[in-house]
N, C-alpha and C positions, 0 to 999 in steps of 0.2 A: 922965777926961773929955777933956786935952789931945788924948789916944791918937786916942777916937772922932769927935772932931773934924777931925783932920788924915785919918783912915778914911773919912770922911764927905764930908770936899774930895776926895780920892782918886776916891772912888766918882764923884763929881759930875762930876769931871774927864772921866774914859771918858765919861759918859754925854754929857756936850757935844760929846764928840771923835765919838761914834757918829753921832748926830744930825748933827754936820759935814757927816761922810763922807757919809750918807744924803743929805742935801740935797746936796750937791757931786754925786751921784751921781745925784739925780733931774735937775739943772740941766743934766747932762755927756750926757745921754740925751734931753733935748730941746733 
């Protein structure tokens, strides 16, 4: 369960970081 959880912050992480980038990227083009 520890495993899937630190997997799962992992996971969560990229997808914040993706989202950043995207927003950073919509803001930098207007």
């Amino acid at each position: 369960h520890f495993f899937l959880i630190i997997l799962n912050r992992y996971e969560h992480s990229i997808i914040c970081i993706i989202i950043y980038e995207k927003n950073f990227m919509w803001s930098f083009s207007y």
